[in-house]
DOGU-899588 format. One line per 3 residues: their letters; for each residue x, y, z of C-alpha. Coordinates in pm, 1 decimal, decimal comma. Layout:
% residues N
a> X Y Z ~ ...
//
This chain:
% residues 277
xxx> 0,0 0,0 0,0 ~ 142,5 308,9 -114,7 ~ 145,6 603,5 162,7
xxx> 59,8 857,7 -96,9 ~ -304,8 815,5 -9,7 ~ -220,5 1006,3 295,0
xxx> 90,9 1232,9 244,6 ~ 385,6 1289,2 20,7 ~ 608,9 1328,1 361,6
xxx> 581,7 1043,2 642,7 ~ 606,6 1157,2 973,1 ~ 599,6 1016,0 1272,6
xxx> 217,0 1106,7 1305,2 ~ 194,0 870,0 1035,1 ~ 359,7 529,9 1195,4
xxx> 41,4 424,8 1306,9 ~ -64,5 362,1 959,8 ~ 153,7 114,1 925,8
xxx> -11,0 -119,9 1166,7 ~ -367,4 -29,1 1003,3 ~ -202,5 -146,4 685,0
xxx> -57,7 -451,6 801,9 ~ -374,5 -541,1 1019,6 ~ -583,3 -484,2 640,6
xxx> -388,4 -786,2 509,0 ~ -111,3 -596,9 326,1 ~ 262,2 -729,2 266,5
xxx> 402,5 -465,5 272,5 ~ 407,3 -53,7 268,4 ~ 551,8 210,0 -13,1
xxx> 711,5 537,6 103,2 ~ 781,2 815,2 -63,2 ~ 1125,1 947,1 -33,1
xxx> 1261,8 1277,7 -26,1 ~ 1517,0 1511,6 151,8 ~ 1551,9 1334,0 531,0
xxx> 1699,8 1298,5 838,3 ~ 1856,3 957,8 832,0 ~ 1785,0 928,5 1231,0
xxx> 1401,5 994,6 1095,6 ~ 1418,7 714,4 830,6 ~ 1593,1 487,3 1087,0
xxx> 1292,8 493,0 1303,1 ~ 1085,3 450,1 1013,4 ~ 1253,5 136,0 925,3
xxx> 1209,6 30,3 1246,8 ~ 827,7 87,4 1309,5 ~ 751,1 -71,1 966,4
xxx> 980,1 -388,0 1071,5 ~ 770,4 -397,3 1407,9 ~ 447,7 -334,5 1192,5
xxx> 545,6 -670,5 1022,6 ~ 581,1 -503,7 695,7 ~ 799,3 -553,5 361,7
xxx> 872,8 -200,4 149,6 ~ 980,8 -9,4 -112,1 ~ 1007,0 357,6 -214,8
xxx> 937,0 572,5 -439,2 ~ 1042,9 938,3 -609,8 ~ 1078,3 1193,1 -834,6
xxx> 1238,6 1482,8 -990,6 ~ 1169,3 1837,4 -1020,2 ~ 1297,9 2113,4 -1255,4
xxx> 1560,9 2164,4 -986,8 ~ 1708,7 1794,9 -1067,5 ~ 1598,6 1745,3 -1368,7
xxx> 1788,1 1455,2 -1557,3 ~ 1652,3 1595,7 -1913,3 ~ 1808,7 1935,8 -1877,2
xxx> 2025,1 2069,7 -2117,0 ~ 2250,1 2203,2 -1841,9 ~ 2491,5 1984,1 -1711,5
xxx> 2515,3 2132,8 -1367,1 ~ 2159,3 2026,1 -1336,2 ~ 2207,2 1680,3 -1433,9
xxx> 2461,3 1676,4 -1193,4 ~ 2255,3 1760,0 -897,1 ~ 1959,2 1470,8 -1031,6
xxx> 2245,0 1215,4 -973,7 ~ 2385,9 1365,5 -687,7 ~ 1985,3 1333,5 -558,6
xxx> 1939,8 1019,9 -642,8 ~ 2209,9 882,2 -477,4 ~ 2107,1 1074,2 -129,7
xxx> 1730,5 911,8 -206,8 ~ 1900,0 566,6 -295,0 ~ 2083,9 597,1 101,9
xxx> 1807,0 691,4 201,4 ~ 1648,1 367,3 26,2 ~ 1930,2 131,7 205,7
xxx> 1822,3 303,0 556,9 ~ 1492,4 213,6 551,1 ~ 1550,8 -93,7 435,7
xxx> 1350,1 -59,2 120,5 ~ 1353,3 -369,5 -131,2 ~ 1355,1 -143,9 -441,4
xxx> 1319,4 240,7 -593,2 ~ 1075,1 343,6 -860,8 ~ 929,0 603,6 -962,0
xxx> 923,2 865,5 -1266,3 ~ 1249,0 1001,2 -1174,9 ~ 1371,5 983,7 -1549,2
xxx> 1273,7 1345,6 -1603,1 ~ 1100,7 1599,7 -1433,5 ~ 729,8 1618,1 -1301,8
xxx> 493,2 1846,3 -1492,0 ~ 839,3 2026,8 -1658,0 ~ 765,2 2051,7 -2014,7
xxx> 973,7 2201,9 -2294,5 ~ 668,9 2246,9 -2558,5 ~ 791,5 1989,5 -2805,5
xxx> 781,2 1607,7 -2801,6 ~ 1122,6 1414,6 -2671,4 ~ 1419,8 1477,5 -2855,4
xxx> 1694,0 1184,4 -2878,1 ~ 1998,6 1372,9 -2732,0 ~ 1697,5 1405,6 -2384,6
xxx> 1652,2 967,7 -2368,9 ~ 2003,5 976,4 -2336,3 ~ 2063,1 1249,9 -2088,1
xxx> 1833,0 1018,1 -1922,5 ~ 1980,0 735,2 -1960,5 ~ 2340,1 827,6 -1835,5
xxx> 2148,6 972,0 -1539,3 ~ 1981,2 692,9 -1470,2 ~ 2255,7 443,9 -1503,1
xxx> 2500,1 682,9 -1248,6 ~ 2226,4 611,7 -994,4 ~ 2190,8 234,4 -1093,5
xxx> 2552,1 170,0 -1103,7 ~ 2525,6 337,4 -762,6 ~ 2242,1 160,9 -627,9
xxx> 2448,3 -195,1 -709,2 ~ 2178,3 -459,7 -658,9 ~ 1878,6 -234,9 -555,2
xxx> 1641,5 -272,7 -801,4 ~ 1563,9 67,0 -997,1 ~ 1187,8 39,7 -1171,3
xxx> 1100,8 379,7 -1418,9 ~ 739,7 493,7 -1423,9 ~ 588,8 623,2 -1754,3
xxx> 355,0 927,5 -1709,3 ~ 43,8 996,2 -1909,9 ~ 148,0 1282,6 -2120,1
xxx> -69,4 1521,7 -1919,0 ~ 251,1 1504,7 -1643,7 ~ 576,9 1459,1 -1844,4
xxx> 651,5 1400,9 -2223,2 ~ 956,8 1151,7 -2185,2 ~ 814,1 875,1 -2131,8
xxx> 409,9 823,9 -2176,9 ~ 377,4 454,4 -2252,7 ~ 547,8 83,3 -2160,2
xxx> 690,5 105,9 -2529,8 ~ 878,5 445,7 -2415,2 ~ 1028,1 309,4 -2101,2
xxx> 1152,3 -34,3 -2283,0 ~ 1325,3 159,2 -2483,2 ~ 1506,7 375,3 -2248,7
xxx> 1563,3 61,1 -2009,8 ~ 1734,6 -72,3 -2306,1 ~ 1898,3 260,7 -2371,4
xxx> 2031,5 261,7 -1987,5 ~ 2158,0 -120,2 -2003,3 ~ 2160,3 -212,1 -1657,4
xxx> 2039,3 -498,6 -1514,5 ~ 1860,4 -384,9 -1206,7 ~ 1699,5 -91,7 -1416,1
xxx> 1294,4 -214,8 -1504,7 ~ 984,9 -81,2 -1559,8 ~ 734,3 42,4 -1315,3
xxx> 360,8 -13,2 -1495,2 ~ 51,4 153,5 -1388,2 ~ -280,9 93,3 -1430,2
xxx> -369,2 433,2 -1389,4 ~ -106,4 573,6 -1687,3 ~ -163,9 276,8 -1864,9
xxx> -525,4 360,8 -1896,3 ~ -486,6 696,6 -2049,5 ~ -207,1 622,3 -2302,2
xxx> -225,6 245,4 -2374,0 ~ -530,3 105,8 -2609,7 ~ -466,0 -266,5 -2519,8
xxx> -315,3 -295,2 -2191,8 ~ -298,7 -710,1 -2171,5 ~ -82,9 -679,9 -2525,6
xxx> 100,4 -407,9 -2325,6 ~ 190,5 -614,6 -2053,8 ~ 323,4 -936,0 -2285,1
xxx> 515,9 -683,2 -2511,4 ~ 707,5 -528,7 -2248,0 ~ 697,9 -782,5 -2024,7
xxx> 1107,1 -881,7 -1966,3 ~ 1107,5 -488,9 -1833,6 ~ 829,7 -443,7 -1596,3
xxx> 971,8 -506,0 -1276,6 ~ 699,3 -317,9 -1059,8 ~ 342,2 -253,6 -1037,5
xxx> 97,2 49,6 -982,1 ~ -246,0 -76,5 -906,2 ~ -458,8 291,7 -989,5
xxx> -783,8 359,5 -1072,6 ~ -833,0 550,2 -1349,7 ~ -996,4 818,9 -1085,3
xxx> -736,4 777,6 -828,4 ~ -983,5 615,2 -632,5 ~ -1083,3 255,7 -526,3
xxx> -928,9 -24,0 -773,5 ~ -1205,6 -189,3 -925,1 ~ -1432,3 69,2 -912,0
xxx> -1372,3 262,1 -1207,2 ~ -1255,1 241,2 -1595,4 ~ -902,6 128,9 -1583,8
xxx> -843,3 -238,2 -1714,8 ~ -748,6 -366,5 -1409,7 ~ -857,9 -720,9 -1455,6
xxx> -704,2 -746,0 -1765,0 ~ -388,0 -628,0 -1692,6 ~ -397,7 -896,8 -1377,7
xxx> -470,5 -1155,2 -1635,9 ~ -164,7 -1087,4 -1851,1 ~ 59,8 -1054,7 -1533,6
xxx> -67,6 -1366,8 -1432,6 ~ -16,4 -1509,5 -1787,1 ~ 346,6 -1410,9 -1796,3
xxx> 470,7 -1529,1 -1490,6 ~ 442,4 -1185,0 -1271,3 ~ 482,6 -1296,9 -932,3
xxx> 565,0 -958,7 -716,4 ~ 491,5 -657,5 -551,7 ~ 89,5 -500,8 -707,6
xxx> 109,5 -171,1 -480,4 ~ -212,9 17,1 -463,9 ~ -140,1 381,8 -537,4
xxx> -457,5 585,8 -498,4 ~ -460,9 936,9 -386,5 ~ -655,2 1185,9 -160,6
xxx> -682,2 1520,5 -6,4 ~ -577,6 1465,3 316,0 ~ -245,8 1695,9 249,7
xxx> -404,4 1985,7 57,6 ~ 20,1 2085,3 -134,4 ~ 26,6 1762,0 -287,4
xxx> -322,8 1714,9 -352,2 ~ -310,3 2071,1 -555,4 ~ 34,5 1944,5 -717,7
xxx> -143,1 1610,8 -867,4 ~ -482,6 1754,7 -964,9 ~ -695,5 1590,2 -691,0
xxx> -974,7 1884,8 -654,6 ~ -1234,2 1611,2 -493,4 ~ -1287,4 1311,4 -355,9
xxx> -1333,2 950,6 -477,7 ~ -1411,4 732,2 -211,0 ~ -1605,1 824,1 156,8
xxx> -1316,1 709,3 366,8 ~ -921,1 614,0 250,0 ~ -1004,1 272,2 462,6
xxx> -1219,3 195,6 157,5 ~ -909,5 180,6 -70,5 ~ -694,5 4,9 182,7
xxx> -950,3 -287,8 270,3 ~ -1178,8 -301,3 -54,3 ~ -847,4 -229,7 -305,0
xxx> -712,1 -475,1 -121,3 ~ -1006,0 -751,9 -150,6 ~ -1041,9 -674,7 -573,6
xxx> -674,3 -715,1 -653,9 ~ -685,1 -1091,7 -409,8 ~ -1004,0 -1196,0 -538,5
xxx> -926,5 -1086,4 -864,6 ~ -608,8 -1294,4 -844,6 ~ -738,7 -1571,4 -737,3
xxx> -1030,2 -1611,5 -979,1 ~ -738,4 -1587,4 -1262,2 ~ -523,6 -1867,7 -1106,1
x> -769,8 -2093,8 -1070,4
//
């Protein structure tokens, strides 16, 4: 369960989440990383350990850090970011980093990519994978409404290949997917050897399974080729009013976020289940 539902910036006010999540059924918990105090993410790590929980992390890049940017003191500061995120990672004891941090969030230059921008990408990238050694690194594609990079699976594959590193993969999302892909199962098998994460999103944000997003269907091809890890329900609300104004999120899609946590939770297992059977 990813924490985004309830802020952009765990605290310690929000530790007891953790146990609400775990007592829900859950795995394990995503956080979303920023500038910390290691002490901060130390205790973190602990309370999710004691929680009973598995996680991973997630991030992304501004026009401060941009990786895309034609100027190379920029560039500099996105790896020099991503490695402080990727210790940050190793403190809390997270099992892998994704996230659209291939190019900046909502930064765009007017035009569509150019090929001198997939590879100022790519040599980002694989500075922070070559850093990261055997943490696994998994690159979201944003519908085109948030970055211009990379807006499908096709995009990403490509620049995975472009970065040519072996614990560099593909985060997919159902909610991305659903704006920019037209046939998400064929998605799935195409780009299947990359995807090495998954986004479980309404099309709405809301609760999975209760809106337009082929959600089922992407399950099914998972299934099909052999997925067998982490489906982390990323669903948003407007609980922190900053990031709900930075992602769009002007009103709500569900009564109460327990509603994502326990019914999200009960579509993707049942939904699961029905396909393995």
């Amino acid at each position: 369960m990813n924490m985004l539902l309830w802020t952009d910036r765990v605290g310690t006010e929000h530790f007891p989440i953790f146990d609400l999540i775990a007592a829900a059924g859950f795995d394990g918990v995503e956080i979303p990383l920023g500038p910390g105090d290691a002490d901060h993410y130390r205790q973190m790590a602990r309370r999710i350990r004691d929680a009973g929980l598995r996680c991973t992390a997630v991030t992304a890049m501004d026009a401060s850090n941009n990786p895309i940017d034609a100027d190379p003191a920029v560039r500099k500061r996105a790896i020099d970011d991503l490695q402080q995120t990727l210790d940050l990672s190793g403190i809390l004891g997270a099992e892998l980093l994704c996230g659209p941090f291939h190019s900046a969030f909502k930064v765009f230059s007017g035009r569509g990519p150019t090929e001198e921008e997939f590879e100022r990408s790519a040599e980002v990238v694989a500075a922070a994978a070559d850093y990261a050694r055997d943490m696994p690194l998994a690159l979201e594609f944003l519908n085109r409404f948030e970055c211009y990079l990379v807006n499908t699976p096709d995009d990403t594959s490509r620049l995975v290949d472009l970065i040519d590193r072996p614990n560099v993969g593909m985060l997919y999302d159902t909610h991305h997917a659903h704006i920019e892909v037209k046939d998400p199962a064929d998605a799935v098998r195409t780009n299947r050897r990359a995807i090495r994460h998954v986004h479980i999103s309404e099309n709405d944000r809301g609760v999975p399974g209760s809106g337009q997003a082929r959600i089922f269907e992407t399950l099914e091809a998972l299934h099909a080729t052999g997925y067998d890890d982490w489906l982390t329900i990323e669903a948003f609300s407007r609980l922190n009013p900053d990031f709900a104004s930075a992602i769009h999120i002007w009103r709500d899609f569900f009564a109460d976020p327990n509603d994502v946590v326990h019914q999200g939770l009960r579509y993707i297992r049942d939904s699961w289940a029905q396909i393995a059977r």
